[in-house]
Structure formats: structure tokens, C-alpha cells
N, C-alpha and C positions, 0 to 999 in steps of 0.2 A: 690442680695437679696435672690435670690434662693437657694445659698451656707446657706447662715446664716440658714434659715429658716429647708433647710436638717439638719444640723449643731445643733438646735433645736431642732428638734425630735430625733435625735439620742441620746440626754442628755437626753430629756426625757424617754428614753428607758434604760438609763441603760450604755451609752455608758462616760465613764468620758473623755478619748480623745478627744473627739470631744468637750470639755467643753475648755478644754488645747489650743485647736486650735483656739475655737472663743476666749478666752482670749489673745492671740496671737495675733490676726488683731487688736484687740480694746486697751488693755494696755498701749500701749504707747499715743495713741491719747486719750485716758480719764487721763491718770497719765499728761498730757503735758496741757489739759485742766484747770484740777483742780491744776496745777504749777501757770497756769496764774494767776489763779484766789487768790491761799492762798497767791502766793508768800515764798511759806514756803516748801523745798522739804521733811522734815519729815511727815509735813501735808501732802503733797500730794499723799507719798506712801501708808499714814494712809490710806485714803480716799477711794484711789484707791483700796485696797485691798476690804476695806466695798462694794464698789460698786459692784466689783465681789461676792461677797455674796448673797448680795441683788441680782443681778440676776440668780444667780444660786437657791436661793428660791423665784423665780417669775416665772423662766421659763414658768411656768405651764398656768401663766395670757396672757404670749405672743403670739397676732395672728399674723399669717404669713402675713396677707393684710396690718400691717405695716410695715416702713422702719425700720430694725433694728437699724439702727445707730443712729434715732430719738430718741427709745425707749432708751436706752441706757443711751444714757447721759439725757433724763429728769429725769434718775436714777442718774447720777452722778451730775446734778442740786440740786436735792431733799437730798443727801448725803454732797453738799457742803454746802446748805444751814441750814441743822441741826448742823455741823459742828461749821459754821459762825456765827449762832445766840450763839454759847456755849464760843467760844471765841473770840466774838468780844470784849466784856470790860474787859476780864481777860489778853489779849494780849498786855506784855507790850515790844514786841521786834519791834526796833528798825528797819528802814527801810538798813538800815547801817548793820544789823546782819543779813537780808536777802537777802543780795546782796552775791552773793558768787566771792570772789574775788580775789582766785586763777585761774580763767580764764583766765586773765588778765596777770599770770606771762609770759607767750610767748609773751610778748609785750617788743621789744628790748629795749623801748625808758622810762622809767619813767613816765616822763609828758605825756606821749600816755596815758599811764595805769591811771593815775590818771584824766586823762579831759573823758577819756571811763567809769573809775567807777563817774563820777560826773554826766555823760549825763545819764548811765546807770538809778541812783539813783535820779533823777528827770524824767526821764518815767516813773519808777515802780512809784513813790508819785503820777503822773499825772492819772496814770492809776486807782490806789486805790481810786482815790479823784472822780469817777465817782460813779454813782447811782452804785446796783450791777445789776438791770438790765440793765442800759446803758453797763455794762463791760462783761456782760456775753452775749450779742449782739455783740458784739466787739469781743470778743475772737471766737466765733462760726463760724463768717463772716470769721475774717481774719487769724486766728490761723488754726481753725480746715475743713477752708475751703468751709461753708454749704452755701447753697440756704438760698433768704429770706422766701419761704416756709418750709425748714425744719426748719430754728430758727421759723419762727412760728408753728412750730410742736413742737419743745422743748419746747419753752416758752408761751406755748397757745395763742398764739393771729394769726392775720390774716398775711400775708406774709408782705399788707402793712406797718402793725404797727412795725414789725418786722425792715423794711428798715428804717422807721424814726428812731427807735429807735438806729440804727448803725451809720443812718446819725448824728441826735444829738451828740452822743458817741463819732465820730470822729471831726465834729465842734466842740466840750467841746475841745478834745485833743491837735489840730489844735490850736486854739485859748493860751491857755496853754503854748502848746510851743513856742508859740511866744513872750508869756510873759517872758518865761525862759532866751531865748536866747537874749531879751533886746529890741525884735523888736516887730512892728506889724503887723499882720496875717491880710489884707483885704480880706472878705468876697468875695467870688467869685459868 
């Protein structure tokens, strides 16, 4: 935190490298965020770009007494979210157009490749079909690796509300896939 915070004042001073460096630490774990979240990587470089914007004209607002990684992505929250309310109803692509599915060619076998983009393509449904704050709990937790205090530092609420809300997120998932794969998921 200390880095960031140096890192910080130096942008504010006039230093633009040091802008270069913090986008550096944080780029790929905000672009990798907002992946989970659109599911769309043209979205999500969009995004990602906005978001460094947005903080390079805010710096100014940032105090050092927070965590910067908090601050950060309730920026890239608040960017996915204007984003999301703009095309959610104009979005008419296809779970199937967002699965990218030359990954999958290093797969020696066919039928690999195709039972991998079939599981693939019912996660991503399973995962869109959650609240976005159930999913944005979810990705923070397990994706980006955060305490339930820092999601509830992102998503304003207390650390508890935080952990229910991941626990739900992952019972919704759990449950889900159980339904997928034909079986059922007991409650543990």
C-alpha cells in the first residue's frame, strides 16, 4: 500500500511513469475482472481503458488511509455498471459468440473439445443467470482473490453481508450445476 500510495503522489506531481507503473500492477486484474463480468473481451478492454481514465482523473480524490486495490475496482464496479445498464437490452449476442473457441483447438481429441465448449457454455449461462451483485461477490472472492472485508469495501456493505452474499452466489452455482449435469447437489 505504501508503493501505491508513493506511486500516487508522484502522478500527482507531474510524474506520468509512475501512472505507467500503477497501470501495470492493476490492468490485467481489472481487464480479467470486468472479462468475468461482460463476458465480452472487446467490452472488457473498452472498459478497462475507461477505468484507467477515471482514475487518472480522480487521483486527486484518493487518500492514502485507503486500500488502493478497494478504490480501484469500486471504480471499475461503477464503470461496469454504467456500461451494463447501456447494454443490457440492446445485447443481442449470443452466449455461443462469446465463448471463444479457438482455445479449445490444442485439444487432440474432438469430442474433448466439444463436451469442454458445452461445460464451458453452461458456467458462463450459470454465472450470468446470478444477481450482478451475487456475481460480482463471486468474481472478487474467487477470481480476484479479496477478503470479505475488502468486497465489502467495494461493494459497500459490512464484511458479513459480503460473505453471505458469495455464500448465496455459490449455493445459486452449486445447485445449478447440478442441475446441468442431471444430478442433485445435497445441501451440505
Amino acid at each position: 500500500m505504501e508503493k501505491e500510495a508513493q506511486l500516487v503522489s508522484n502522478i500527482l506531481s507531474g510524474d506520468i511513469k509512475s501512472f505507467e507503473i500503477l497501470m501495470s500492477i492493476y490492468r490485467n486484474r481489472i481487464y480479467n475482472f470486468l472479462l468475468k463480468m461482460s463476458l465480452s473481451k472487446e467490452d472488457s478492454e473498452d472498459m478497462t481503458q475507461e477505468v484507467f481514465v477515471r482514475v487518472y482523473n480522480s487521483l486527486y480524490q484518493y487518500n492514502s488511509k485507503w486500500c488502493f486495490s478497494t478504490w480501484i475496482f469500486k471504480i471499475a464496479i461503477n464503470v461496469f455498471k454504467t456500461e451494463y445498464s447501456k447494454k443490457k437490452y440492446r445485447d443481442s449476442k449470443k452466449f455461443e459468440d462469446k465463448l471463444n473457441k479457438y482455445q479449445f483447438l490444442q485439444i487432440a481429441e474432438p469430442e474433448k473439445v466439444l463436451e469442454n465448449m458445452e461445460t464451458r457454455l453452461e458456467v458462463l449461462k450459470m454465472l450470468d443467470s446470478l444477481k450482478l451483485d451475487q456475481r460480482m461477490a463471486l468474481v472478487l472472492k474467487y477470481v480476484q482473490g479479496f477478503s470479505y472485508k475488502e468486497i465489502g469495501q467495494v461493494l459497500k456493505m459490512s464484511p458479513e453481508n459480503a460473505k453471505v452474499r458469495v455464500m448465496r452466489a455459490k449455493k445459486l452455482l452449486v445447485n445449478n450445476y447440478g442441475r446441468f449435469k442431471g444430478g442433485i447437489i445435497h445441501e451440505m
